[in-house]
N, C-alpha and C positions, 0 to 999 in steps of 0.2 A: 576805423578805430585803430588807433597804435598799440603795438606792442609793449609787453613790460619791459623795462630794460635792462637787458644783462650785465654781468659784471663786466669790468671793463678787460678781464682776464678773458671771461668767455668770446667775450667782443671780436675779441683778436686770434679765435683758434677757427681751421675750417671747419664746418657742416660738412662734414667725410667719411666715407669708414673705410677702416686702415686698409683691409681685403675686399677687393673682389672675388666675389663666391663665386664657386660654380654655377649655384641658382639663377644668380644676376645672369651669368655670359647666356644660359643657355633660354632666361626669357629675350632675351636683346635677340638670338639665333632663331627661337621659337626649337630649338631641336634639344636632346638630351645623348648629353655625353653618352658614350660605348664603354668608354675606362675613365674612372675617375682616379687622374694618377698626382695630384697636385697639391693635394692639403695635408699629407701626412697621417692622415687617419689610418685605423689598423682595418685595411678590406675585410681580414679573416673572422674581424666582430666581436664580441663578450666573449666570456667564457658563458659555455650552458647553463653552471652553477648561478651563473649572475643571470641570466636571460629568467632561469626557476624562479630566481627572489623578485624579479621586476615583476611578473605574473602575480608574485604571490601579495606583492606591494603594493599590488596596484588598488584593489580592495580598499585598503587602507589609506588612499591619495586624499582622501576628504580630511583627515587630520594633514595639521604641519607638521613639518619635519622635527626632531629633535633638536631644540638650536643650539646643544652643546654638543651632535653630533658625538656622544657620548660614546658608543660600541663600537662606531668606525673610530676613532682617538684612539678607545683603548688597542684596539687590534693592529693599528699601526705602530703606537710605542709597542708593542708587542714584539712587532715586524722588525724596528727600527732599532730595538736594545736600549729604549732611552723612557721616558715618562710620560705620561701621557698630559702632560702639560706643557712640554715642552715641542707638542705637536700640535696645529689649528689646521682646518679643514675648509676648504672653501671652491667658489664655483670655477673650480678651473685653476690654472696659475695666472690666468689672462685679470682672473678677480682679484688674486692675492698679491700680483704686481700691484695694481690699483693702490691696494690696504698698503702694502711698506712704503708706497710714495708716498700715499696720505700722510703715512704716522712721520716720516723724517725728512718730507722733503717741500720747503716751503717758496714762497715767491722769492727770484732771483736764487736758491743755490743751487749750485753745481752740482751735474753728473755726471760720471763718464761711461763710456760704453764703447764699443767698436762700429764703426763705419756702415753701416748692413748687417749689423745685427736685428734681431727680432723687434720689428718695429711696433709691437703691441705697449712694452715698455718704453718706450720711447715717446707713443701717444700716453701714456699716464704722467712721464715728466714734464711734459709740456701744459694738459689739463689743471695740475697742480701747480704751475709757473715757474716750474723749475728751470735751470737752464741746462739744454747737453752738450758736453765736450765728446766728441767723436773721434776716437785713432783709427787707423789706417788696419785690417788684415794683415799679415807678416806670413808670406808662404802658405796664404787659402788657410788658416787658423788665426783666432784672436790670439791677440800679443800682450801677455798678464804684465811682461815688465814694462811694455809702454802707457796698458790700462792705467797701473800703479806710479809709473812715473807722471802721467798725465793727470792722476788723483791731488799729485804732492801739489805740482804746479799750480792746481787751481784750486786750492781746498775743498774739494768733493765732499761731498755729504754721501757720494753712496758710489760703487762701481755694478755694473750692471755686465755677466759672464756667463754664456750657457757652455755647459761642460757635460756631453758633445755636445756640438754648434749648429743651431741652425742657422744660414741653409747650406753651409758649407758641405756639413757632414764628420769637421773634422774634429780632433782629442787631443788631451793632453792627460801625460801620464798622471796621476794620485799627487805623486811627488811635488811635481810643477806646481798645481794647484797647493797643496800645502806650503809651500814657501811662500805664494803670492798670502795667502790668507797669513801665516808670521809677519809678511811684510806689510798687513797694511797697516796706514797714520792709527792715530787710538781712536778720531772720532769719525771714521770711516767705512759704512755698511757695506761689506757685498753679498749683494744677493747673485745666489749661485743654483742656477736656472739648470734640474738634472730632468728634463724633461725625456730624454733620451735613453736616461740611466741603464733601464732592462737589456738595451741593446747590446749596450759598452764591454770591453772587455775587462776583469776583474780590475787590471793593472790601473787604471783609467779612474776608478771610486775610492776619492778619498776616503780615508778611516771617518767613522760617524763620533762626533766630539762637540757637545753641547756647550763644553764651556767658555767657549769664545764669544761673546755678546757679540761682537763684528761682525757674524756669518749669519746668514740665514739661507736656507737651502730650500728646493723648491721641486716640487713632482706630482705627476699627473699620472690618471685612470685614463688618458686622453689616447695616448698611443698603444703601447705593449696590449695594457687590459681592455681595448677596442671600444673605449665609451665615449667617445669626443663628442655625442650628442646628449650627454645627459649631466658632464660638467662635473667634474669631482678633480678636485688637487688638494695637495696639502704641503703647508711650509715645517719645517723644523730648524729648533735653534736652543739656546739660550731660555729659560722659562720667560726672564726680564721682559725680554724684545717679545717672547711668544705672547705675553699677559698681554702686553699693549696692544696689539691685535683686537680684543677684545672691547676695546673702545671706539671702531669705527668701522668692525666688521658688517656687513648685515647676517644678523642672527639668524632669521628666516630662510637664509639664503637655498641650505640644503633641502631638498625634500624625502622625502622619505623614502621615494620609490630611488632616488641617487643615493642615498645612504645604504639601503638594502644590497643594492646591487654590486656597489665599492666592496662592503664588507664580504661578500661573497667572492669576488673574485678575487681579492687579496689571499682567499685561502684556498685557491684552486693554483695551487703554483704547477702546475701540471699543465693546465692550461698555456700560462706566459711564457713555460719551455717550450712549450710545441708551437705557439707563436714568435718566436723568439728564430728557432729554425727551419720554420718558413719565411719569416724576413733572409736570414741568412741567404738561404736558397734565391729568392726574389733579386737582392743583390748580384749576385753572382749572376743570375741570366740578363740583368740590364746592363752590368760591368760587360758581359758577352756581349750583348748587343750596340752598345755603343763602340767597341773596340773593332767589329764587323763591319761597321759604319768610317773608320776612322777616326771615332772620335775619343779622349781621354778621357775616364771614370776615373773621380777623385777616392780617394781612401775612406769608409764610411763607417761609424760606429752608431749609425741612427736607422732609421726605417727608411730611408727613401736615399739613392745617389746621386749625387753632383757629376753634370757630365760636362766636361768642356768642349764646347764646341770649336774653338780653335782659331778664329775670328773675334772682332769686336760686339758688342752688345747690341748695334743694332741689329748684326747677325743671326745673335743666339733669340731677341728678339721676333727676328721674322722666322725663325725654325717653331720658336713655340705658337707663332699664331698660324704657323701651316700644320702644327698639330693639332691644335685647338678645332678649325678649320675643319680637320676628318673625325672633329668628335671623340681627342683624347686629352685632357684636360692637365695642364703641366703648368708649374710655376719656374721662376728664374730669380736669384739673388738680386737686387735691386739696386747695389752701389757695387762702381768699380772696383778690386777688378776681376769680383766675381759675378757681375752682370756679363759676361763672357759665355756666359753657361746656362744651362737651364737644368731644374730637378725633376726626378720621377722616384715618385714615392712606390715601395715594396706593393705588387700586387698579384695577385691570383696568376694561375699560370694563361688564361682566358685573355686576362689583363694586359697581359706583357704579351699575347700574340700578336696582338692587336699592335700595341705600341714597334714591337718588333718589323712588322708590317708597311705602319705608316712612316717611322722615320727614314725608310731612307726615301720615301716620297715627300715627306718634309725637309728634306736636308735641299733636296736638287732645286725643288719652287724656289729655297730661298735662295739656292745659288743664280737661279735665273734671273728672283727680284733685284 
């Protein structure tokens, strides 16, 4: 029997998914990782406060979730100094990318973004037929004046910026960022991906300022508040831009036992300091450890460091799959010419013995490969 047949959009995209899980490597191995140091997750987990509400939540998983998401809203405009309209709530930022392509970005127009950045946005530009313009890193950080020059050239519909970066690790001052958001065209989105934000140094967050229809900003329960399995982000902006949201979100989307949980830890800020300085900590022993090795740790204001290995990418390449190999699980930037490098995300001190351990048995394998 034939299939139905897809659009001629669909036609043309791969059967893919963007990451390789750990899951995947370690059914292909049949073994299980020792440190999972490569997805950016927060090892150290929820706060307790939120682990109590999941418990408490769970009872109640037979009804749907709120699909206005009403409590967790208000307690973030709460958080956030702004209204609670001009915040939406959604499964992650990996969903809320989805919803701003949907809403602004149609077949054939222009995006831009930088070369190796977070290629989950990039699979939603493409889904929606958009097309992307890609610049180049500029000294291992995206480059806002080429972003925006690159905007002008090709009439963008949107620029796509995470502030910190992943997988570099690297920032840019508040400042920077405010002049690129002054500078950009009038009919020109950027979404400003602060997945990282908890980690960054104050200097580093711009001022929160709704009235700019252009901006829309973007943050997760994913990293800091240790929830990256149960999917909670939220965009803010603009009410305008926020309302429209509401016409091709899925309403359903949140559950209840995610809502509970979000709202909980957003008010354990006690919690995200003390996760906050154990990443710090975490940091500082892989920066040690790489440096022990030879090797260069880039500057980080996120959960996990950028190490340069020092070599080309198939290099840094075979260093992560001689980590892989002894069962510590690490990812690596994927475009020049920070595929040079590989990342290891903030972990337990357990974590990093291990990792400590195996690299420099993964550095020599791959000197000999």
């Amino acid at each position: 029997m034939k299939k139905p047949n897809e659009t001629p959009l669909a036609q043309s995209l791969p059967a893919t998914v963007p990451f390789v899980g750990p899951e995947a490597i370690e059914r292909q191995t049949g073994r299980l990782f020792k440190s999972r140091l490569g997805a950016n997750e927060s090892v150290f987990g929820p706060s307790p406060k939120a682990i109590e509400a999941m418990h408490a939540a769970a009872s109640e998983a037979w009804m749907y979730g709120d699909p206005e998401s009403h409590d967790l809203r208000q307690a973030l405009s709460d958080y956030l100094g702004i209204a609670p309209d001009e915040v939406v709530v959604g499964e992650g930022i990996d969903s809320l990318l989805g919803y701003v392509v949907r809403l602004f970005v149609g077949a054939g127009d222009r995006v831009v973004t930088s070369d190796g950045a977070y290629p989950t946005f990039n699979y939603h530009v493409a889904g929606f037929g958009g097309e992307l313009i890609k610049v180049p890193y500029r000294d291992d950080r995206e480059d806002p004046e080429a972003l925006l020059a690159a905007a002008r050239a090709h009439g963008a519909k949107m620029i796509y910026l995470a502030n910190p970066d992943n997988p570099m690790g690297s920032w840019h001052p508040a400042g920077v960022i405010e002049d690129m958001i002054a500078d950009l065209p009038e009919d020109c989105l950027l979404v400003l991906d602060e997945a990282y934000v908890e980690f960054a140094p104050d200097d580093a967050v711009p001022k929160i300022d709704t009235s700019d229809p252009r901006l829309v900003r973007m943050r997760t329960f994913s990293k800091a508040h240790g929830m990256a399995g149960i999917r909670v982000g939220y965009a803010f902006g603009a009410r305008e831009v926020i309302r429209s949201f509401e016409k091709i979100r899925n309403h359903f989307g949140m559950s209840r036992v995610s809502q509970a949980a979000a709202l909980a830890s957003l008010k354990d800020r006690d919690w995200i300091d003390e996760v906050c300085t154990l990443v710090t900590k975490a940091r500082d022993r892989i920066a040690g450890i790489a440096r022990a090795n030879g090797l260069e740790p880039l500057p980080s204001a996120t959960n996990f460091v950028t190490i340069d290995c020092g070599q080309d990418a198939d290099f840094a390449k075979s260093v992560l799959d001689q980590l892989v190999a002894r069962d510590v699980f690490v990812r690596m930037p994927f475009a020049s010419p920070g595929n040079r490098c590989i990342r290891i995300s903030a972990g337990r001190p357990t974590d990093l013995d291990l990792f400590e351990t195996t690299l420099p048995l993964a550095l020599a394998a791959a000197r000999q490969g």
